[in-house]
N, C-alpha and C positions, 0 to 999 in steps of 0.2 A: 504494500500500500504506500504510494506517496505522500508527501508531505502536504499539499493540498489536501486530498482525499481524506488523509489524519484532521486535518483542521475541520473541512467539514463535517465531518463525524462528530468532532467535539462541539461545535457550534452549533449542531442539531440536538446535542444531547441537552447542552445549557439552552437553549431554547424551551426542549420539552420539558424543565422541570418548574415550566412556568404555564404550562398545559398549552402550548401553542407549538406546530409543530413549522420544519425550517423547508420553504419551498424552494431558496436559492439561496448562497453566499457569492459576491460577487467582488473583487477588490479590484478597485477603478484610479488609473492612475490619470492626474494632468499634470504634466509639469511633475513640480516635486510634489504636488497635492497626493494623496493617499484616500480614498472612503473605501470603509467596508461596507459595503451596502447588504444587509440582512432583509430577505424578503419572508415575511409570516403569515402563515394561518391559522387561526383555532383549531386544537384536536378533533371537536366534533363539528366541523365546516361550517360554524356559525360564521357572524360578520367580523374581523377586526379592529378595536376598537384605538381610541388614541392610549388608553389606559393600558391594552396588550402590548402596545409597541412601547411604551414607559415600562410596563413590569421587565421586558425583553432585553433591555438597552441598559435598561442597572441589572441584573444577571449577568450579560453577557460585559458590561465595564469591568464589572467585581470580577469575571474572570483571565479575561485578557490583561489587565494588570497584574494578575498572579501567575498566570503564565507566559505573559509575554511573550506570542509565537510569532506577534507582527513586529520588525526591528525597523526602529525611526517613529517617526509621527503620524498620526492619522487620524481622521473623521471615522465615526459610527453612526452608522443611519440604518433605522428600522424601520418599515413598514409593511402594508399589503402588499400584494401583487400587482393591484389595479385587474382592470379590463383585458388587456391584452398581456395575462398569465405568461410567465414562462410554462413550459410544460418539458418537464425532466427524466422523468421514471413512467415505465410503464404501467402501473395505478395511475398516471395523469393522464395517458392517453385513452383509456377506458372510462374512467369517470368522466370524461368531456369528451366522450360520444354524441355524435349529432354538434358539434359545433364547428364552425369555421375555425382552421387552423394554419399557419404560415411553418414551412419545415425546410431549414437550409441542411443540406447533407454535408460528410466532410469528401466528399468526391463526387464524379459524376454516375447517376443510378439512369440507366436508360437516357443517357444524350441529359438528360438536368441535372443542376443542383439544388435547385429551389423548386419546393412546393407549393402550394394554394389547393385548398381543397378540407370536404368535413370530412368529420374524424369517424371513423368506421370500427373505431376498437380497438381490439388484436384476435389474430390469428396467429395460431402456432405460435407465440411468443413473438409476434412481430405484429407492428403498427402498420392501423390499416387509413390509409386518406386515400379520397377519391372525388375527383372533380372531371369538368368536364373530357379530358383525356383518357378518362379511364379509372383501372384501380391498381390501389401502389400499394405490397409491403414492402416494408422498412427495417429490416435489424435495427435497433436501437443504438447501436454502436456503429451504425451509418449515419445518425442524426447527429450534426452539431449543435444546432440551436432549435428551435421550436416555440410558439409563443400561441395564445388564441386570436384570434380576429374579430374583436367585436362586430358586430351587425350594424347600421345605423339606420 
């Protein structure tokens, strides 16, 4: 396991000991600027509130200072996901069945990289979108990114 993958593991854990569970960890750099940006949901898919993202942000302060796995300075930002969800794990692409989806691959799958189209579930352990071209699985470890697509 990498050093990433160790952090978010740990980041998920101090998340959930605040009943909200960790939809992304993202560390965004400009310049010498630093944010960890933490994206949350409720354990049981209620709404987030500014309250969850306050309990979230002194947890996860209290720990990062005692572990200190980030070296230099940096912003902490927690929040929702918003509308246009990342979508990470295969439990995201099943629960957001029937929803418009955006999905860049890390290579080209049949001539594209980028998807458009709703989400069809899984098959066989693999992500199913399908728009007007037809229909696509997906190994999940051909997805680089993936987000939802609001409607308007």
């Amino acid at each position: 396991m990498n050093v990433e993958d160790r952090l978010d593991q740990e980041i998920a854990r101090q998340v959930g000991t605040v009943g909200c569970a960790l939809v992304d960890a993202r560390m965004l750099r400009n310049g010498r600027a630093v944010t960890l940006q933490i994206l949350i949901e409720k354990a049981d898919e209620t709404a987030v509130t500014i309250e969850d993202c306050a309990a979230v942000s002194r947890q996860l302060s209290v720990w990062l200072d005692v572990a200190n796995p980030i070296n230099g300075a940096y912003r902490l930002e927690v929040s929702s996901p918003g509308l246009d969800r990342p979508l990470k794990t295969l439990r995201d692409f099943e629960r957001f069945q029937g929803e418009n989806a955006e999905v860049h691959l890390h290579g080209l799958h049949l001539g594209r990289r980028r998807l458009l189209g709703v989400l069809q579930g899984l098959e066989d352990q693999k992500v199913v979108i399908e728009n007007n071209e037809g229909r696509w699985l997906l190994a999940l470890d051909d997805i680089h990114k993936a987000k939802l697509v609001p409607q308007w």
